[in-house]
OpenMM code with the backbone's topology and positions (N, CA, C; nanometers):
from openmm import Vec3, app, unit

residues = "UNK UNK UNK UNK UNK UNK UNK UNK UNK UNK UNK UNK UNK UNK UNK UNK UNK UNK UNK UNK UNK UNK UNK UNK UNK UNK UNK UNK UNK UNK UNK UNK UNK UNK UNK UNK UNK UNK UNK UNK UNK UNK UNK UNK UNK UNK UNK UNK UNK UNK UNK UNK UNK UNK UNK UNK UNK UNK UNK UNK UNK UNK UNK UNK UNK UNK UNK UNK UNK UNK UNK UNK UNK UNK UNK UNK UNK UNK UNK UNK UNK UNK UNK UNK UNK UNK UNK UNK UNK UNK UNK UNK UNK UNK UNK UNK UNK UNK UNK UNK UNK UNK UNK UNK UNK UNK UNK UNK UNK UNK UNK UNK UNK UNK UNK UNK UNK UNK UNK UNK UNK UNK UNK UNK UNK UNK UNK UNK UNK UNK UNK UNK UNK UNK UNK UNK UNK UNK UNK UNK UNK UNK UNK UNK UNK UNK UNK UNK UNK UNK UNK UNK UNK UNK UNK".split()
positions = [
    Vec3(0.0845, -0.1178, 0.0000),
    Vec3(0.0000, 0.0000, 0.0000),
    Vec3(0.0890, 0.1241, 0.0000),
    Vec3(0.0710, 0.2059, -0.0585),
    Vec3(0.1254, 0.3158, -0.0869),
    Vec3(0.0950, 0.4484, -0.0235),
    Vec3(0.1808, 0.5347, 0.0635),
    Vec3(0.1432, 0.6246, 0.1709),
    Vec3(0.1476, 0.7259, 0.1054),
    Vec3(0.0459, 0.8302, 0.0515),
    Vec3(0.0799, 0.9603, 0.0321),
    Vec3(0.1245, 1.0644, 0.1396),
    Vec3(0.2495, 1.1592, 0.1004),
    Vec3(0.2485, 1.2579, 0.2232),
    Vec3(0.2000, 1.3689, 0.1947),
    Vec3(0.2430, 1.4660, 0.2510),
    Vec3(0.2039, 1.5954, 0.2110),
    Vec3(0.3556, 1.6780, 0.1602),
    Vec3(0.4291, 1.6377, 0.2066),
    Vec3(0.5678, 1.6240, 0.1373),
    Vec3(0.5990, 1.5866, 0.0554),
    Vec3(0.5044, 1.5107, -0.0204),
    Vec3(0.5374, 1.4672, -0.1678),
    Vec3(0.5524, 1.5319, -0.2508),
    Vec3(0.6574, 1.5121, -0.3564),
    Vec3(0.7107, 1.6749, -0.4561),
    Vec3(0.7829, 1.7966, -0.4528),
    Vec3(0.8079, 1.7648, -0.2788),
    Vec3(0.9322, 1.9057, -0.2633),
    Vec3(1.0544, 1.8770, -0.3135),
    Vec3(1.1191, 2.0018, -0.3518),
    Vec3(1.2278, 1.9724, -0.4089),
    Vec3(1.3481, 2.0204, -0.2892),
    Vec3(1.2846, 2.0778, -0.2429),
    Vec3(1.4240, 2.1143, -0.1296),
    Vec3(1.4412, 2.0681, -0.0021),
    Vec3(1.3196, 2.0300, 0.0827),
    Vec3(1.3249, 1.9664, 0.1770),
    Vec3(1.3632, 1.7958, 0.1994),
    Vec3(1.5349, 1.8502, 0.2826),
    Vec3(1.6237, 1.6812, 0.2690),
    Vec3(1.6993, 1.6474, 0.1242),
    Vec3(1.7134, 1.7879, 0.0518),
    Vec3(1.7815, 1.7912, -0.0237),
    Vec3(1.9389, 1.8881, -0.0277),
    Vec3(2.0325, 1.8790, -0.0966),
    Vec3(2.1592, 1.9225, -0.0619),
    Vec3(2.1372, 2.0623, -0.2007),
    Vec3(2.0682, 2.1523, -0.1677),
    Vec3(2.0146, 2.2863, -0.2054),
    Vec3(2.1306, 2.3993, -0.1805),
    Vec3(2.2085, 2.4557, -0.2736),
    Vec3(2.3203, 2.5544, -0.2506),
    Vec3(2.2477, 2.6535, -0.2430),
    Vec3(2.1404, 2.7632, -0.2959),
    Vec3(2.0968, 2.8411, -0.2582),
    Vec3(2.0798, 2.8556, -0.4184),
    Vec3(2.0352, 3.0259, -0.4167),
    Vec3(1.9659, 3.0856, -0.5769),
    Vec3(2.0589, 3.2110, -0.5758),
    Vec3(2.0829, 3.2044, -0.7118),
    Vec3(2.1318, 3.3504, -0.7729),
    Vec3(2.0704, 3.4432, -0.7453),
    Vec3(1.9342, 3.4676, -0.7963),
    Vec3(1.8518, 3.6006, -0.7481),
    Vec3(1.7538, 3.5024, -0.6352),
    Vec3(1.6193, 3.6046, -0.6018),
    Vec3(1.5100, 3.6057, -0.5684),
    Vec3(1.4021, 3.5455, -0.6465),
    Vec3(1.4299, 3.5851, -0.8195),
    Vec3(1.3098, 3.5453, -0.9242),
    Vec3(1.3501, 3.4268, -0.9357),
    Vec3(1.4895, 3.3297, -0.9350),
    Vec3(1.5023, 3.2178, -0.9353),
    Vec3(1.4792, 3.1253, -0.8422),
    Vec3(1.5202, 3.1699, -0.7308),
    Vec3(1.4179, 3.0897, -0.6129),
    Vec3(1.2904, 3.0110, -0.5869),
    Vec3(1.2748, 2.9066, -0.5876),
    Vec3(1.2000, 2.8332, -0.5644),
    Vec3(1.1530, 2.7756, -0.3609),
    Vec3(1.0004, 2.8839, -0.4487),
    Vec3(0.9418, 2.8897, -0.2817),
    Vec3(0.7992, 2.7474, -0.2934),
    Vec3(0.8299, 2.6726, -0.1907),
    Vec3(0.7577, 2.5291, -0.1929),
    Vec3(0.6502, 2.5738, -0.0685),
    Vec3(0.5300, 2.4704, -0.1069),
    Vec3(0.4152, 2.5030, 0.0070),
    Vec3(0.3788, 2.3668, 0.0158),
    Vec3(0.3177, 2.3355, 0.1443),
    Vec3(0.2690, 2.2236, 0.2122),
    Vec3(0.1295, 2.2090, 0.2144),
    Vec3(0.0497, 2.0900, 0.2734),
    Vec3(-0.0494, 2.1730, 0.2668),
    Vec3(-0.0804, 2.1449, 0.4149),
    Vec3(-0.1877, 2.2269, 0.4832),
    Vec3(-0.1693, 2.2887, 0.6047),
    Vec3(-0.2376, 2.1534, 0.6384),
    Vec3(-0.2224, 2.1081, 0.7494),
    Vec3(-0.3154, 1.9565, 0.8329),
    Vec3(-0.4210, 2.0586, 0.9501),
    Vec3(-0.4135, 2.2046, 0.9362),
    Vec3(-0.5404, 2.2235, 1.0339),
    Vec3(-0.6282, 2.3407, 0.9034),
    Vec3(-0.6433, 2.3363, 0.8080),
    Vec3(-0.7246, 2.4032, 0.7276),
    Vec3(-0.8504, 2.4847, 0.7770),
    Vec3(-0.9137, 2.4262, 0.8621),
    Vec3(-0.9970, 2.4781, 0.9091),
    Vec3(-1.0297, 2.5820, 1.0598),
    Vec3(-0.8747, 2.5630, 1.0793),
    Vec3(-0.8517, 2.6287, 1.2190),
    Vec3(-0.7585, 2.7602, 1.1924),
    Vec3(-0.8411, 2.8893, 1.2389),
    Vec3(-0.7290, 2.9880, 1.2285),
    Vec3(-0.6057, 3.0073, 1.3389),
    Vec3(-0.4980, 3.0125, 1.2877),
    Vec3(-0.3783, 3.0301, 1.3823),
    Vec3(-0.2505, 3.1289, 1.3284),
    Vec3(-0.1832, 3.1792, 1.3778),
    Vec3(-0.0474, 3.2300, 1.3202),
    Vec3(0.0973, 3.1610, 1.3020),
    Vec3(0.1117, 3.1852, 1.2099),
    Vec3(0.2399, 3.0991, 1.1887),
    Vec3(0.3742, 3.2029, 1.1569),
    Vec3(0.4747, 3.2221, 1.2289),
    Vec3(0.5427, 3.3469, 1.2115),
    Vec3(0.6682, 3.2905, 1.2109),
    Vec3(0.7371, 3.3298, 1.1194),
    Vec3(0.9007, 3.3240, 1.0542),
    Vec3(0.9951, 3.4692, 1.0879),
    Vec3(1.0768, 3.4516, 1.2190),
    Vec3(1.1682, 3.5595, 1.2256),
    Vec3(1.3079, 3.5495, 1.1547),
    Vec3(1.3293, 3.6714, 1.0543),
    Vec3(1.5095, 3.6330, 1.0000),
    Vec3(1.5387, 3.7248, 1.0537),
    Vec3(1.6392, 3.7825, 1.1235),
    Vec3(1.7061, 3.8823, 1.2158),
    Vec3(1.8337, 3.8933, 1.1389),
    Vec3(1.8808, 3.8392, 1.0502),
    Vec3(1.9788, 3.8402, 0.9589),
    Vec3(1.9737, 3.8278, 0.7899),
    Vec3(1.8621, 3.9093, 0.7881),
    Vec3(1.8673, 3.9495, 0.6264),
    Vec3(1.8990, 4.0586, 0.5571),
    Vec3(1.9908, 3.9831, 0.4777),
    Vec3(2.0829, 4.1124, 0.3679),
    Vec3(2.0195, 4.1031, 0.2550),
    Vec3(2.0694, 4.2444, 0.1881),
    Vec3(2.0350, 4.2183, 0.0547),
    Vec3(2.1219, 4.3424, 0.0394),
    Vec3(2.1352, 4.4338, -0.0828),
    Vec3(2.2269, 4.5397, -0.1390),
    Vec3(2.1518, 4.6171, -0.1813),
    Vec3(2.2156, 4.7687, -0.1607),
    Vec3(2.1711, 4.8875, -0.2354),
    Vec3(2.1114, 4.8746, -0.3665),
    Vec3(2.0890, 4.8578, -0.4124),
    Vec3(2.0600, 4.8767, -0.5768),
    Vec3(2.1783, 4.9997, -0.6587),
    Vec3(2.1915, 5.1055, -0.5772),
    Vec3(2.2895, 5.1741, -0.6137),
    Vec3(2.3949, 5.2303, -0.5847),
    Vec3(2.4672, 5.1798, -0.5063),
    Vec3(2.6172, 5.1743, -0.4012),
    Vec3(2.6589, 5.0704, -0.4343),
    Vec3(2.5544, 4.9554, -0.4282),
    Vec3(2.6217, 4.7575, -0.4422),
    Vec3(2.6604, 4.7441, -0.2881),
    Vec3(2.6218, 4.8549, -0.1976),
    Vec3(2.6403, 4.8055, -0.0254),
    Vec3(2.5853, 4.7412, 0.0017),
    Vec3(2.5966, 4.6406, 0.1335),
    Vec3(2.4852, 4.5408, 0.1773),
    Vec3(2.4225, 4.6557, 0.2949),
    Vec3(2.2573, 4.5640, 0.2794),
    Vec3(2.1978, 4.6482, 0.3689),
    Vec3(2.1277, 4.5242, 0.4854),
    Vec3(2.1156, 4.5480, 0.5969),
    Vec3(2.0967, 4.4149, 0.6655),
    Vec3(1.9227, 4.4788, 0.7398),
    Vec3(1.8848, 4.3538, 0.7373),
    Vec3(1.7121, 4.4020, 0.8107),
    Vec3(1.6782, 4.2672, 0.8928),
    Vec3(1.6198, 4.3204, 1.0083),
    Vec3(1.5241, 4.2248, 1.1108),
    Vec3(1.3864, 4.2093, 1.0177),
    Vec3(1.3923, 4.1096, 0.9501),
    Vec3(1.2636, 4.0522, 0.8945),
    Vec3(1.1306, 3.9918, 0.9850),
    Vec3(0.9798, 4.0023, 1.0156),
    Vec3(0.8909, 3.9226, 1.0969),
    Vec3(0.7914, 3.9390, 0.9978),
    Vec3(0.7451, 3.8051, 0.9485),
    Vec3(0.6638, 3.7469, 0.8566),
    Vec3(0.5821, 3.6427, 0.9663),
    Vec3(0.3829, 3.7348, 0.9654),
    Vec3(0.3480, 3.6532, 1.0265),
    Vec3(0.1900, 3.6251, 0.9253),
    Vec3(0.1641, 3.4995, 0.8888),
    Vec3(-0.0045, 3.4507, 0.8579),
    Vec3(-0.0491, 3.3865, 0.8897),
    Vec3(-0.1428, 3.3904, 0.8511),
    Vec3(-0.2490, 3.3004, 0.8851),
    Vec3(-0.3212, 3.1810, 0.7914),
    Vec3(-0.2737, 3.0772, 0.7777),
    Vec3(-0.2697, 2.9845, 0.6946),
    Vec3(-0.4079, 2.9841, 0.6533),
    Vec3(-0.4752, 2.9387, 0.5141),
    Vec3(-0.5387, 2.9336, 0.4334),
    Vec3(-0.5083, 2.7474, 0.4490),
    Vec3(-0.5603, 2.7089, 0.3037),
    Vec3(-0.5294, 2.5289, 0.2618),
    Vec3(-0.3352, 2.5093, 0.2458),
    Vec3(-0.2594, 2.6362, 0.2247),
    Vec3(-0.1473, 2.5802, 0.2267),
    Vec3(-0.0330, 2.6448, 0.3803),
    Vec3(0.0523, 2.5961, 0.3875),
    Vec3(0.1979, 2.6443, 0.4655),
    Vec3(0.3056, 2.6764, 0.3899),
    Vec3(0.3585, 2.7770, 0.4011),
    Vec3(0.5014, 2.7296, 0.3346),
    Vec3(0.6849, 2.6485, 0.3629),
    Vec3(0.6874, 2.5847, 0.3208),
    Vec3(0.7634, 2.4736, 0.3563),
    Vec3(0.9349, 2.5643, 0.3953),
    Vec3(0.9228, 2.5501, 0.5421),
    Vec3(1.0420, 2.6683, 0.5593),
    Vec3(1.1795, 2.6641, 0.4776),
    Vec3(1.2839, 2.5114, 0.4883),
    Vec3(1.3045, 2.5109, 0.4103),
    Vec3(1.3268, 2.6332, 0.3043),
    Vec3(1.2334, 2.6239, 0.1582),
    Vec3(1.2653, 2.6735, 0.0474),
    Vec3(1.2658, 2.8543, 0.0971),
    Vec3(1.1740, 2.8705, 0.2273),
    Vec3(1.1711, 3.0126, 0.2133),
    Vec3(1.3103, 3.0615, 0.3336),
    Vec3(1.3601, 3.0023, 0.3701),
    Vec3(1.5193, 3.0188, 0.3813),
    Vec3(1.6320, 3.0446, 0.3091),
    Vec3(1.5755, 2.9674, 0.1766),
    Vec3(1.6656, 2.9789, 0.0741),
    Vec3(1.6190, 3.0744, -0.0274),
    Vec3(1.4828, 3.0932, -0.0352),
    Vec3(1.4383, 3.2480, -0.1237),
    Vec3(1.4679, 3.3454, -0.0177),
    Vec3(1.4719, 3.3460, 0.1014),
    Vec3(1.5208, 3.4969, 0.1615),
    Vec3(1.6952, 3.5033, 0.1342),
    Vec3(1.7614, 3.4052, 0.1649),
    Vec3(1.8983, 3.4287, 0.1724),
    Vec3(1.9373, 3.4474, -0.0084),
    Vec3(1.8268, 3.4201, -0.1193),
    Vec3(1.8748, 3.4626, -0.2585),
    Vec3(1.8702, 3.6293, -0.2523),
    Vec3(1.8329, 3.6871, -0.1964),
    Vec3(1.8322, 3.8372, -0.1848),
    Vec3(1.9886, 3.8857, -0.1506),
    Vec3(2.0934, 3.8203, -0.1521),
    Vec3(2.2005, 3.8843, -0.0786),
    Vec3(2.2758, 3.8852, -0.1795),
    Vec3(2.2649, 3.8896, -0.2873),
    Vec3(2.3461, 3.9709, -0.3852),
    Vec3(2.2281, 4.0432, -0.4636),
    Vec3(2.1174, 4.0733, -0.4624),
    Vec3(2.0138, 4.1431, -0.5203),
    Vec3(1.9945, 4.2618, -0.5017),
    Vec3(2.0412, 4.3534, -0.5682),
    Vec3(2.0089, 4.4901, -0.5335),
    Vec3(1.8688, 4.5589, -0.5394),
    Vec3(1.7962, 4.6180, -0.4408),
    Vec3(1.7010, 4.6518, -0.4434),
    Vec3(1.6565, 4.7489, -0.3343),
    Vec3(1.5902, 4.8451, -0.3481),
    Vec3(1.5483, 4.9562, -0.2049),
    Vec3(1.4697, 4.8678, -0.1027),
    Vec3(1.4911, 4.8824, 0.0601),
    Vec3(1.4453, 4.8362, 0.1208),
    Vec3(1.2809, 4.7863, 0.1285),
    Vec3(1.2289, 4.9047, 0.0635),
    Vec3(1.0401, 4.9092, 0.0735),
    Vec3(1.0208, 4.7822, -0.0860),
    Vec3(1.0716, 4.8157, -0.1793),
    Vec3(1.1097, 4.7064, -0.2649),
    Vec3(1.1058, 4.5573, -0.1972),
    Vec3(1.2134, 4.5078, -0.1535),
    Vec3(1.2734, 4.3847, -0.0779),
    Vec3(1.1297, 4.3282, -0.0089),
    Vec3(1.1337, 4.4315, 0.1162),
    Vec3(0.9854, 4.3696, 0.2035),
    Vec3(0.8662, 4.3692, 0.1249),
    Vec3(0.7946, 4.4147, 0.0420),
    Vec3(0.6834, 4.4336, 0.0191),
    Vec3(0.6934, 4.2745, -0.0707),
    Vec3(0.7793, 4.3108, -0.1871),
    Vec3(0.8117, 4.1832, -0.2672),
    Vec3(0.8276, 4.0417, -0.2358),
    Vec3(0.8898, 4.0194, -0.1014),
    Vec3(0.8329, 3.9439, -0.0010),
    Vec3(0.7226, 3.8830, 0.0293),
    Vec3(0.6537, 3.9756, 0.0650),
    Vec3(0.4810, 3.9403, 0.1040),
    Vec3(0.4413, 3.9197, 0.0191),
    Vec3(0.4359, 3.9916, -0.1292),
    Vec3(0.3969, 3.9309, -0.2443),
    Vec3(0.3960, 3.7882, -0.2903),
    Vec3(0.5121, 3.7760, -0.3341),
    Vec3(0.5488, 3.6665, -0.3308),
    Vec3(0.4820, 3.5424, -0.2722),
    Vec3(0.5081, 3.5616, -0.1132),
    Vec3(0.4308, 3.4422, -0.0288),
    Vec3(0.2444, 3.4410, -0.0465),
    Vec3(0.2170, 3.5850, -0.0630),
    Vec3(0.0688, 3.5493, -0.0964),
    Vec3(0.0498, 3.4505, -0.2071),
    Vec3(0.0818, 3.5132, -0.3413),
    Vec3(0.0757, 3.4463, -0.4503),
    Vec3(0.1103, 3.3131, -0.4065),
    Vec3(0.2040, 3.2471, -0.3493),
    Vec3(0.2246, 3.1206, -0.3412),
    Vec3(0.1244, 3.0783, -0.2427),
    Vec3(0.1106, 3.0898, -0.1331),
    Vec3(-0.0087, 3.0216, 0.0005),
    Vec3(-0.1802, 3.0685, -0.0175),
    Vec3(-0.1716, 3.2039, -0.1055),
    Vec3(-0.3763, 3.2687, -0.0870),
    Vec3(-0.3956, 3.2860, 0.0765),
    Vec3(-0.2670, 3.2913, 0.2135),
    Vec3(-0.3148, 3.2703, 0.2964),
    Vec3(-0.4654, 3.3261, 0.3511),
    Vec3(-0.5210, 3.3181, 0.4293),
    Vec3(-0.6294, 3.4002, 0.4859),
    Vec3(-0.5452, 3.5637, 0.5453),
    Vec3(-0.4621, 3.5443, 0.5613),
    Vec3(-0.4411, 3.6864, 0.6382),
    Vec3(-0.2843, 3.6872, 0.6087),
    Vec3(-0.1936, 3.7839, 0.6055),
    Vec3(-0.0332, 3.8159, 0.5893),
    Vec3(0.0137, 3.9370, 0.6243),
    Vec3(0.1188, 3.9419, 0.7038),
    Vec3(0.1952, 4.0614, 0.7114),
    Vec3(0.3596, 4.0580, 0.7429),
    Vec3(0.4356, 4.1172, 0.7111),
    Vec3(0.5927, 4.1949, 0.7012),
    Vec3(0.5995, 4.2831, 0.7468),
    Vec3(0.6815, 4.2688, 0.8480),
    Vec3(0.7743, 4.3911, 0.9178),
    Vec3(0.8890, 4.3768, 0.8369),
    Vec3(0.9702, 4.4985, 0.7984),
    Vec3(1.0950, 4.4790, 0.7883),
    Vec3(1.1505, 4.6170, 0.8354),
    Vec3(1.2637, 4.5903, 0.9502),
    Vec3(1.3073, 4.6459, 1.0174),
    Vec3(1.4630, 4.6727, 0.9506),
    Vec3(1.4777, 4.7665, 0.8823),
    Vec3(1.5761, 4.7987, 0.8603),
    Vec3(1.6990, 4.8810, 0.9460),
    Vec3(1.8088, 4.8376, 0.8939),
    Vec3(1.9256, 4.8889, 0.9899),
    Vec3(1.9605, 4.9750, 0.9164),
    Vec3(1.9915, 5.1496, 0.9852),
    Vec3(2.0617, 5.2751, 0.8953),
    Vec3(2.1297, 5.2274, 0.8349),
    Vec3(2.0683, 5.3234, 0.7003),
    Vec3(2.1273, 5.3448, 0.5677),
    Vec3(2.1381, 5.4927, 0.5737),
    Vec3(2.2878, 5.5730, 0.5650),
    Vec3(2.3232, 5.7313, 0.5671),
    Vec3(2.2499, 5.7901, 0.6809),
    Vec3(2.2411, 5.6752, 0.8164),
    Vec3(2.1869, 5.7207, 0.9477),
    Vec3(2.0772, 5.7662, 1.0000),
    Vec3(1.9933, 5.6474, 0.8270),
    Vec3(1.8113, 5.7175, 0.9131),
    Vec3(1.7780, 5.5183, 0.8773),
    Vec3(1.7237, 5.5206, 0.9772),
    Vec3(1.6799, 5.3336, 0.9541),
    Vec3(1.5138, 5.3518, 0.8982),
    Vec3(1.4560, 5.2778, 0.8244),
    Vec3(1.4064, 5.2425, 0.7484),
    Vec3(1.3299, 5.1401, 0.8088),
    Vec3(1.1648, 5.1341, 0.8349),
    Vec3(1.0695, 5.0207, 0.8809),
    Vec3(1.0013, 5.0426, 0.7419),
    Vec3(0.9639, 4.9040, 0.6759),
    Vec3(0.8601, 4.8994, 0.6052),
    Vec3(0.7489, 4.7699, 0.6437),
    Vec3(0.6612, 4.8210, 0.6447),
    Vec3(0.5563, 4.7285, 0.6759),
    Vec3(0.4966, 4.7109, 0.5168),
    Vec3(0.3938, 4.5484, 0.5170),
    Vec3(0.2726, 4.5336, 0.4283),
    Vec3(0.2271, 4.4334, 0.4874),
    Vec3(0.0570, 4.4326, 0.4824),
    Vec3(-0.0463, 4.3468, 0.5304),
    Vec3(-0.1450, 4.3493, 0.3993),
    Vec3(-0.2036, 4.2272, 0.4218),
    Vec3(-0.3083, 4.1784, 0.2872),
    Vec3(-0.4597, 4.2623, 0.3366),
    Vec3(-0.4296, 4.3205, 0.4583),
    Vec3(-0.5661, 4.3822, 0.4905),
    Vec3(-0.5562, 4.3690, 0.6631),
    Vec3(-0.6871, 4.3574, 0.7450),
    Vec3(-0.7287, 4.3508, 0.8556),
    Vec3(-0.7081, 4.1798, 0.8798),
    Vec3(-0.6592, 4.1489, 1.0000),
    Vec3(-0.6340, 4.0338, 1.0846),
    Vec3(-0.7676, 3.9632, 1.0905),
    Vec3(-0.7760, 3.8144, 1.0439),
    Vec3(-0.9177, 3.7835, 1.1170),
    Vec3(-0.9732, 3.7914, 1.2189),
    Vec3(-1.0679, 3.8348, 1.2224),
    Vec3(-1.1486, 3.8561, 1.3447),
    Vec3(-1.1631, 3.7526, 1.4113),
    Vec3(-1.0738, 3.7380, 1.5893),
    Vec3(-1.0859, 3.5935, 1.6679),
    Vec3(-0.9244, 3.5868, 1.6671),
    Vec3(-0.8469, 3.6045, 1.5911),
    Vec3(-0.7485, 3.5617, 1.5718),
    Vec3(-0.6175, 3.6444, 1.6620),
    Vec3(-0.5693, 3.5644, 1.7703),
    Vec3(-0.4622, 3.6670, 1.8391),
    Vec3(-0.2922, 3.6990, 1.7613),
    Vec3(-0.3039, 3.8059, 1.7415),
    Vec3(-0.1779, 3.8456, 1.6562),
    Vec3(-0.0938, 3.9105, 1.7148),
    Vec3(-0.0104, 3.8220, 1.8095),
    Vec3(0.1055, 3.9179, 1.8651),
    Vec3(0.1835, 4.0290, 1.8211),
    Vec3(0.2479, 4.1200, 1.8629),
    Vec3(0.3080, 4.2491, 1.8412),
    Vec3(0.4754, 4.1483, 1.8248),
    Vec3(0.5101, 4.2218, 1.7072),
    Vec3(0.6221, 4.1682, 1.6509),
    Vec3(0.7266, 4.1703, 1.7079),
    Vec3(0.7318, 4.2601, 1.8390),
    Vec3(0.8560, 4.2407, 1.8953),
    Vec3(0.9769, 4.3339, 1.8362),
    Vec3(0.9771, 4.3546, 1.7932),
    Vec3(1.1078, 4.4910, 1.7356),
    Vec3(1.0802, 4.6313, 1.7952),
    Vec3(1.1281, 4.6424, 1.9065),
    Vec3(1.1419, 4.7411, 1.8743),
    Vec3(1.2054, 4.9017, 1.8600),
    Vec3(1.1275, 5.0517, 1.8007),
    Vec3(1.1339, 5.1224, 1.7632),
    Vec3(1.2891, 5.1432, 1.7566),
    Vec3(1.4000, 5.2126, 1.6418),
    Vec3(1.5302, 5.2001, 1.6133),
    Vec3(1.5424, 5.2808, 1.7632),
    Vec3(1.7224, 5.2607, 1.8386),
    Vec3(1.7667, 5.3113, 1.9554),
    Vec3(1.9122, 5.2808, 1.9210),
    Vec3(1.9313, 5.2031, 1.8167),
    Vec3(2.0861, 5.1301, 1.8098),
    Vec3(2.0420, 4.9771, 1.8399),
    Vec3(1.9599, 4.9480, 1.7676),
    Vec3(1.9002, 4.7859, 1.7761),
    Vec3(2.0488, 4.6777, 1.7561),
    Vec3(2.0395, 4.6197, 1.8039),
    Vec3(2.1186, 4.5406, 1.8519),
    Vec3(2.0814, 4.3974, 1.9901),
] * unit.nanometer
topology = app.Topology()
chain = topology.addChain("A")
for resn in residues:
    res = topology.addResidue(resn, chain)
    for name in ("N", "CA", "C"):
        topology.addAtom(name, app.Element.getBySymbol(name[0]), res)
């Protein structure tokens, strides 16, 4: 008898994956969620994401907090480890980077609900927060406060 998983068809999870040239090459994988019918948050902190100026070629480093609310899929962390860390030779403006982000993961999950913090670290000594949300939080649903905060010399 033959077991289907829900893991069936990933390409990166338990695989020996060097990473992606860009972001557009990246391959972001989704699961599908085992509580579909239950709203909850599912939140991914990177506290170490780079990516580059677009026009210096400097690296710029940001406290990333990506939190949703699953729909029928998850995304399989894995691949979205390896689509955030393809950003580090990608030049692009910070509000760029984060928003493109959230994009991204919508298009791939439809979650019910999504949002990005990205907490940027000074650039020419003014730091940079960009937020995006798909809208209002479901109603019922407890959405913790992201925890970053306001710039002081974050560290």
């Amino acid at each position: 008898m033959t077991h289907s998983s829900i893991y069936d068809g990933l390409n990166t999870l338990g695989q020996d994956v060097r990473g992606y040239a860009s972001p557009e090459e990246a391959i972001l994988e989704k699961v599908a969620n085992p509580h579909p019918g239950t709203d909850y948050v599912a939140r991914f902190v990177a506290p170490e994401f780079t990516s580059l100026c677009p026009v210096t070629g400097q690296p710029d480093f940001a406290h990333l907090v990506i939190d949703y609310v699953p729909g029928d899929w998850l995304v399989e962390s894995k691949s979205l480890k390896l689509f955030l860390t393809s950003f580090r030779n990608h030049g692009a403006f910070h509000e760029d980077c984060t928003v493109a982000i959230g994009k991204r993961l919508v298009a791939l999950l439809t979650p019910r609900w999504l949002r990005i913090g990205g907490y940027w670290y000074p650039r020419g000594g003014i730091p940079i927060d960009v937020f995006y949300a798909t809208g209002p939080a479901p109603e019922g649903v407890w959405i913790p406060d992201q925890g970053v905060p306001p710039y002081r010399g974050r560290g």
